[in-house]
N, C-alpha and C positions, 0 to 999 in steps of 0.2 A: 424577625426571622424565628422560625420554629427551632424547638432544641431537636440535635438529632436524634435520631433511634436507629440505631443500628443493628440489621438484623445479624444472626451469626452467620459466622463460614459456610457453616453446612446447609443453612438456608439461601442463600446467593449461590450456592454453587448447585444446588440442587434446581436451583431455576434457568440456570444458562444450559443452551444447550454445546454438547461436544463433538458434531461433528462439522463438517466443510458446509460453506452456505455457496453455492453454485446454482442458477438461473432461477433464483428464489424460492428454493427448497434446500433441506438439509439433506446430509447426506454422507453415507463413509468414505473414506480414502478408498484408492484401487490398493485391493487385496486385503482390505478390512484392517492393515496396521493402525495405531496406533501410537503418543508419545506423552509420557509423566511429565506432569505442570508439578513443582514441586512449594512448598510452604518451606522461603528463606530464612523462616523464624525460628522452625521447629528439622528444617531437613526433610518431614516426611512429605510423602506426595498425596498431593489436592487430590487430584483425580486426574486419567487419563482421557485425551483427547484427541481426533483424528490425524493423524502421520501422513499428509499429501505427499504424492509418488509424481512426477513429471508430466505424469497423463493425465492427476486432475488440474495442474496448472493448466495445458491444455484446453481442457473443457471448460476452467472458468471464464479464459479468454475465449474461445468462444462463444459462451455466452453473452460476455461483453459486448463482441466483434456485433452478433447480431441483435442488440438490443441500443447500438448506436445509433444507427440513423433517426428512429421514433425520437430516442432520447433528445436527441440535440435540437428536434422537430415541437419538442415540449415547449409550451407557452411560459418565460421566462415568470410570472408569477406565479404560475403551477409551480416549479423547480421551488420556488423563495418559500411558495406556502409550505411542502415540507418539509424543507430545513427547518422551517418554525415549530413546526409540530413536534417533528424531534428535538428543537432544543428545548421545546414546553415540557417533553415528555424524559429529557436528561435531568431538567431540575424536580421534577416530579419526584424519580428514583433518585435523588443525591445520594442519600444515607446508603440503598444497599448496593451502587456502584462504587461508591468510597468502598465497602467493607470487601465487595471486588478485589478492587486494587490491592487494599491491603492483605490479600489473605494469599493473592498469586506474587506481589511486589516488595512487602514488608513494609511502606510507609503509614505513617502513625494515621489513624484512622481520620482527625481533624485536618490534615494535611491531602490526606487521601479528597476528603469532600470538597476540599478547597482547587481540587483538579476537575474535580467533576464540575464545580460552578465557573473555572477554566475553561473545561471543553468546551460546557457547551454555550460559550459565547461565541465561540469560532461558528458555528449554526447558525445564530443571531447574527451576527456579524456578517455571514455571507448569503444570508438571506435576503438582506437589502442589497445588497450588490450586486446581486443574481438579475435584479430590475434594471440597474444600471449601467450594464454594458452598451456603450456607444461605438458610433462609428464617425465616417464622415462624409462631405461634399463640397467639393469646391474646384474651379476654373484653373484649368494648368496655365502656366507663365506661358506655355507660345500661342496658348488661345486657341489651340486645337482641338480640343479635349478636354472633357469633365472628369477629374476625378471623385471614384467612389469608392471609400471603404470600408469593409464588412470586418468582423470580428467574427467566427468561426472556434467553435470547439476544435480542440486539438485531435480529440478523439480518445479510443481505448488506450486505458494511463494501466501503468503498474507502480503503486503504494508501496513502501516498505518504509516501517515504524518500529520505532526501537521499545526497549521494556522499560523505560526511567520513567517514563508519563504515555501509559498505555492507551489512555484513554484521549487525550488530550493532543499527543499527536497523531492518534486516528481521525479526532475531528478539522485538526487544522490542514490534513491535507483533503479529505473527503468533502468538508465542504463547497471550499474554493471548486473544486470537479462538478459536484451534483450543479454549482450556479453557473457555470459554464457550459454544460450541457454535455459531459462526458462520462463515461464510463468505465468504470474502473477492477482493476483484482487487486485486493489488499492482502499483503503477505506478511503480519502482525510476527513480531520476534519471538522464538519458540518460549521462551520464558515464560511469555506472559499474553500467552493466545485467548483468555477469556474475558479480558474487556472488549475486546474488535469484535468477536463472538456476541457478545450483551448490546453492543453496537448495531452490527448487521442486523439484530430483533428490534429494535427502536427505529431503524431506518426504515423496516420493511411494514411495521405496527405505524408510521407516520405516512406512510403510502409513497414508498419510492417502488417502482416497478420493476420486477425480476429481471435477475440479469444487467442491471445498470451496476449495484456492489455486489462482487465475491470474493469471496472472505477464503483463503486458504493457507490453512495453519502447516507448519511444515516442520523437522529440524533438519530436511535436505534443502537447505537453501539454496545451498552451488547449483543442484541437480534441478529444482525445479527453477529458480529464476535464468541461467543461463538461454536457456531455449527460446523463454518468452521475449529477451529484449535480442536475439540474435534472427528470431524467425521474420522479423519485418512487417508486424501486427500490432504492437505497442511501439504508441504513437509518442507518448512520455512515460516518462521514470522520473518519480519522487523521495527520493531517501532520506532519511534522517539515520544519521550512524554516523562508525568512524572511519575517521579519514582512509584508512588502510583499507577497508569493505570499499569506500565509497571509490578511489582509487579502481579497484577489479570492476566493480560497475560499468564505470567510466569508460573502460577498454571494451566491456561484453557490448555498451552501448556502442561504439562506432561502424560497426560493421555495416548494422542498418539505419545510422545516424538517427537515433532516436533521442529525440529530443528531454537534456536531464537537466532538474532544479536538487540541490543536494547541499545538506543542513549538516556540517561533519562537525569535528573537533572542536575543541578551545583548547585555551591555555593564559584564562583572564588574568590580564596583572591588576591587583587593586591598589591604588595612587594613595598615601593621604599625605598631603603636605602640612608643612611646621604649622600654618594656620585654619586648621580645618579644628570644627566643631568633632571632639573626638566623641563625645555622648553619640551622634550624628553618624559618625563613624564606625564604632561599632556597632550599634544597632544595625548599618547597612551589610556591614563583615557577618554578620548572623544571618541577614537574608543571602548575601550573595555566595556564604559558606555551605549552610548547612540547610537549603533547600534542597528535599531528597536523601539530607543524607550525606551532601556533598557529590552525590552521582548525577550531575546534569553539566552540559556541555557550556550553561552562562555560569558554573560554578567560580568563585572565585579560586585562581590558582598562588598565585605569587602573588604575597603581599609585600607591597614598595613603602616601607613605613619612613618620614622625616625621622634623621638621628635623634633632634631634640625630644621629639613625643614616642619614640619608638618602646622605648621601655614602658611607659603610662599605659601606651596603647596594645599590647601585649599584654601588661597586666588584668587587665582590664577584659579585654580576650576569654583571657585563660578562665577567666573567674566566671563568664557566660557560657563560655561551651562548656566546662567543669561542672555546672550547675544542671545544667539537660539530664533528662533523666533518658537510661538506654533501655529498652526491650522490646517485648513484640508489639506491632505496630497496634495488635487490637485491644490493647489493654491501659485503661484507661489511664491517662494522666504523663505516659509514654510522650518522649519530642524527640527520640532518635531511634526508628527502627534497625532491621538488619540490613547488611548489602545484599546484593540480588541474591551473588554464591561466592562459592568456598576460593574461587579463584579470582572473584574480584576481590573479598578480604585478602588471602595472598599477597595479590599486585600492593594491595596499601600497606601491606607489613613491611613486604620488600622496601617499597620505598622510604619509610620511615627506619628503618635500620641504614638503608646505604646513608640518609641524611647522618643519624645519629653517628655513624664511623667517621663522616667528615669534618664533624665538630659542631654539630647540633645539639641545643639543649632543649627537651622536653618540659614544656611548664605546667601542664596535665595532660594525660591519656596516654596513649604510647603503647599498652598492654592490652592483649589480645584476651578479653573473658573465656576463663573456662565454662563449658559446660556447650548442650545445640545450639542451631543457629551460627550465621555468617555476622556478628553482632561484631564491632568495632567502635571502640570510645572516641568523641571528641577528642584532636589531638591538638596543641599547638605546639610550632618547635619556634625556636629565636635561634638566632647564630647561623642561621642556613648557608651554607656554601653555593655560590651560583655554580658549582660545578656538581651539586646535587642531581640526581635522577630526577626526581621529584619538579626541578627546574626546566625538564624539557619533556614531561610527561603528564600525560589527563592525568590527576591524581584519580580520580570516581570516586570520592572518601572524605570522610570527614576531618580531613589533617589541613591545617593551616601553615605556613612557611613563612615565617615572617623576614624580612632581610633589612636592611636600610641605605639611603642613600644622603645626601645633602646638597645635590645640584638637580636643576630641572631637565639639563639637556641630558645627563647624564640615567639619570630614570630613563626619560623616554627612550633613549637607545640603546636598554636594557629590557625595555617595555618590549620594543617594538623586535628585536631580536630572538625572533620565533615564527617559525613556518602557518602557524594559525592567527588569525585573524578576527576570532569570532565578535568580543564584548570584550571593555575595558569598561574598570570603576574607577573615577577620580573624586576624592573631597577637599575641598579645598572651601573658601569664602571670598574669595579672589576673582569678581568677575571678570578679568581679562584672561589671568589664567586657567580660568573655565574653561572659556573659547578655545584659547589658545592649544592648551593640552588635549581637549577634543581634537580637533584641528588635528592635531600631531598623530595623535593613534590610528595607528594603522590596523583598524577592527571597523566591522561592520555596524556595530551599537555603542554606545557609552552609556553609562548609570554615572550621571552627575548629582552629587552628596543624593543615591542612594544605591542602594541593592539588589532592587527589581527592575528590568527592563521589559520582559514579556508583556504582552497587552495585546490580542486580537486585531486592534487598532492600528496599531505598530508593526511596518514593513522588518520579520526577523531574520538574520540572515549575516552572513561573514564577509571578510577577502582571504585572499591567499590560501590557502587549504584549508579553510574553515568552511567551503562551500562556494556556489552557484545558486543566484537566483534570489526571490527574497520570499516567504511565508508572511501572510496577514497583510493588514493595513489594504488600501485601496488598490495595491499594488499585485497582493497576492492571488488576484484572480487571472494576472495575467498571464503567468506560468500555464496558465489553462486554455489561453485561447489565444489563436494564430489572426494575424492579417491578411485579409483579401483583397486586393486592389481590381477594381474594375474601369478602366478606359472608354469612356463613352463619348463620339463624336460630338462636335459643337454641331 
């Protein structure tokens, strides 16, 4: 692999464009507003970028609306050939959509590219799939009747992607759509409007035809998305958010029962039992910690350490995340940039203060750096009170909560004692109680002795308020497409 080169800020932003991408042209918001993408490194603003008003949500759908029937009429290896194209042409641009990311997102520039060789396998990945969609045939039991059936695009979808991986989850829901044959308005989170933006130009540069994606950047979310899932023209709703957003969705959706797949919350417990390889162990606490930053929904939340190794393993901890070096995301040799903003630092002060008043001890970080920037040190605490805040809340941050236990049933129904559902980490060398403890959690994924579960490959997706539905894996195209049954006499 080549070394990167990474162009600057002001060269990547100088090349995206900033306003709304609607029936394959760009174009302003109604009344030429405007809204500031801001730089969570430094506080100041990137640059300003189109302000969608209700009416061009409107026009992106219908755009959509009349560019579905062709679409869905597209020869399923037209659809596959460019996803290809655009994923050829994602790894192509690695370097200057990393430095993207990092300049609207704050993640360290190596981590930033390591999203974009993320993305765009969701491309790849459903580019072959795009081929694959089957159906069926075969003789009903009273012998009456043949049955036949079809798989069918759902039709005009509505996208909404959060700011923690801009880029990554615009491809994983937009692909699975372009290989099923639907078309979409993407509503990219006001943060971080210009990867979906860099996006939309790759999709359009690989020859996906106007009016199948529009891109509509917004920070009236209420105002423009309400209308489109209540008018009875979006056919699905895809979210990735929190549970609380995803919640109001959920309601605007019923009216015209539109059909919703929704990626919400976590709240991972990470497992290590008295026999787990702790080398093993922490190196997976580092992936499943401080990926992003600790702002991602498989972050590890509450760690369930055995009493025996609790203190080794915390040690140990502390001395890794202590060692990360903090600043902006684009300067070199950086492994923990800033949080998005000033209110998500907030949220993680708060909760490391309510820990610390209940009897929590700090083994590094804890102190909020003076000077710009939403920056926040590696924390880890020991002594956690299960009646901590931090216990029943996304932390989005890079603080660790370490607790302990010494029974197995007892973890688990302290594990599973949480309204979310998304991922559980277990380590352990215990192949029964692998199974076993999998088995038990009640979450949608497990990272067995490791830290990464994502993989394009791999159906992702929660129970309980963690979500509806599943992203990726062979599974994920089905969210996209409805069955037909057809009755045909013998």
């Amino acid at each position: 692999m080549s070394t990167p080169s990474y162009p600057s800020a002001a060269e990547v932003l100088a090349a995206v464009p900033k306003q709304l991408y609607i029936a394959g042209s760009w174009s302003d918001a109604a009344g030429g507003q405007t809204m500031p993408v801001d730089d969570p490194a430094t506080g100041e603003v990137l640059c300003d970028v189109a302000d969608a008003a209700p009416a061009d949500g409107q026009r992106a759908l219908a755009a959509a609306e009349e560019a579905q029937e062709k679409w869905a009429a597209t020869a399923p290896r037209a659809r596959s050939e460019i996803l290809r194209r655009a994923y050829e042409l994602i790894v192509e641009r690695a370097d200057a959509l990393a430095a993207l990311m990092t300049a609207e997102m704050g993640k360290p520039l190596a981590e930033a590219r390591g999203e974009a060789a993320y993305a765009a396998e969701f491309f790849r990945w459903f580019s072959e799939e795009a081929v694959r969609v089957e159906g069926g045939f075969s003789t009903l039991p009273d012998g009456k009747n043949r049955m036949l059936l079809m798989r069918r695009p759902v039709g005009p979808c509505l996208l909404i992607t959060p700011w923690n991986f801009p880029l990554a989850m615009g491809t994983r829901k937009i692909g699975p759509a372009i290989a099923a044959g639907c078309t979409m308005v993407l509503k990219p989170a006001p943060q971080t409007p210009l990867s979906s933006l860099a996006l939309a130009g790759i999709l359009a540069e690989a020859g996906l035809p106007a009016g199948v994606l529009n891109v509509v950047t917004t920070s009236r979310a209420g105002e423009v998305v309400e209308p489109l899932l209540t008018g009875g023209h979006i056919r699905k709703l895809s979210f990735t958010g929190s549970t609380q957003v995803g919640r109001t969705l959920l309601a605007q959706s019923a009216p015209a029962v539109v059909r919703t797949s929704m990626e919400l919350g976590g709240n991972a417990p990470f497992i290590v039992f008295e026999d787990a390889d702790l080398e093993v162990a922490v190196e997976g606490a580092m992936t499943a910690k401080m990926r992003n930053m600790g702002e991602a929904c498989t972050a590890a939340n509450r760690f369930f350490v055995h009493s025996s190794v609790a203190a080794e393993f915390a040690d140990r901890l502390a001395r890794r995340m202590g060692a990360l070096e903090v600043g902006p995301g684009s300067r070199a040799g950086v492994q923990v940039g800033p949080l998005i903003d000033r209110a998500g630092r907030t949220k993680v002060e708060e909760l490391v203060a309510d820990a610390v008043a209940r009897g929590a001890e700090i083994l590094v970080g804890g102190s909020t750096p003076e000077g710009p920037g939403c920056f926040y040190p590696p924390t880890v605490l020991t002594g956690v009170s299960p009646a901590s805040r931090l216990m029943e809340t996304e932390i989005f941050g890079p603080v660790a909560a370490v607790l302990t236990f010494d029974d197995e049933d007892e973890v688990l129904a302290t594990a599973n004692d949480t309204g979310w559902g998304l991922v559980g980490y277990v380590f352990t060398q215990d192949l029964n109680r692998s199974l076993r403890v999998s088995e038990r959690l009640e979450v949608g994924m497990v990272g067995l002795n490791t830290g990464l579960v994502s993989n394009p490959a791999a159906p992702f997706g929660g129970v309980k308020q963690s979500g509806l539905g599943r992203e990726g894996g062979r599974v994920g195209i089905d969210e996209f497409l409805e069955y037909k049954y057809v009755a045909v006499p013998v």
